[in-house]
C-alpha positions in Angstrom: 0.0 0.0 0.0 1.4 3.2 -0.8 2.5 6.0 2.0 2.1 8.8 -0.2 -0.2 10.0 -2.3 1.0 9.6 -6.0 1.5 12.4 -8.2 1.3 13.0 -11.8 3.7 15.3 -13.6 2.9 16.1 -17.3 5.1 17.6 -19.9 2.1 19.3 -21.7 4.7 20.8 -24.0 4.4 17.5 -26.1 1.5 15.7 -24.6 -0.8 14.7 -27.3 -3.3 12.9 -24.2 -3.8 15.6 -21.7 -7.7 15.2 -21.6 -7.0 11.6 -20.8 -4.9 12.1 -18.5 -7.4 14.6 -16.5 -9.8 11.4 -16.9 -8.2 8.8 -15.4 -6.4 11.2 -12.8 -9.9 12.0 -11.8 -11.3 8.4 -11.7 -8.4 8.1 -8.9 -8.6 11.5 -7.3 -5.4 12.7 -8.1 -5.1 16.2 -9.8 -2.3 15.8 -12.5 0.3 19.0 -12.4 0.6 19.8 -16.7 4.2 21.9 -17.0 5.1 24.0 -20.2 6.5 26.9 -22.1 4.6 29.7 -21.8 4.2 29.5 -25.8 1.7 27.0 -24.2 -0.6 28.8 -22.4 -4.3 28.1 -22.3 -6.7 30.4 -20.3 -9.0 27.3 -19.3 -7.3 25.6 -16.6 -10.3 24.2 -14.9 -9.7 21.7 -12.2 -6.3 21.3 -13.3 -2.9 22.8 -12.0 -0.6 24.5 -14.1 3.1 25.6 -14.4 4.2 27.6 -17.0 7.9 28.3 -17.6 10.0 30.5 -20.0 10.3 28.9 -23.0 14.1 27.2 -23.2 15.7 24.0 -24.3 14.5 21.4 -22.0 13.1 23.9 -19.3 9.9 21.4 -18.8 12.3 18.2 -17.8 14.8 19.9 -15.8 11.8 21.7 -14.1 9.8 18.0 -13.7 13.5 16.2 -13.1 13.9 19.0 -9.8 10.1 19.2 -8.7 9.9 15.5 -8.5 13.2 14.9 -6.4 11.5 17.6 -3.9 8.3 15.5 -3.2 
């Protein structure tokens, strides 16, 4: 049985499945965290969390890489 609550870290930079993810993420009550450029940006972030970063060669995975290692 897990200790911790799991969590879901998205690249939404190149994520073709993002409303799937929000699906099944749902179906097990977790609320997935999308990350990407700010080229990215959407306006409807409805029951979702969001991190938008300046856009830069790899800035998503370093940022996913480092958030991770912190939970």
């Amino acid at each position: 049985m897990l200790k911790q609550k799991p969590h879901v870290w998205v690249d939404a930079d190149c994520c073709p499945v993002q409303e799937e993810i929000v699906h099944v993420c749902k179906q097990v009550s977790v609320t997935p965290t999308f990350i990407a450029t700010i080229n990215r940006y959407k306006t409807d972030q409805t029951g979702e969390d969001w991190i938008f970063l300046d856009h830069g060669s790899q800035a998503v995975d370093l940022y996913i890489i480092n958030a991770a290692g912190e939970k």
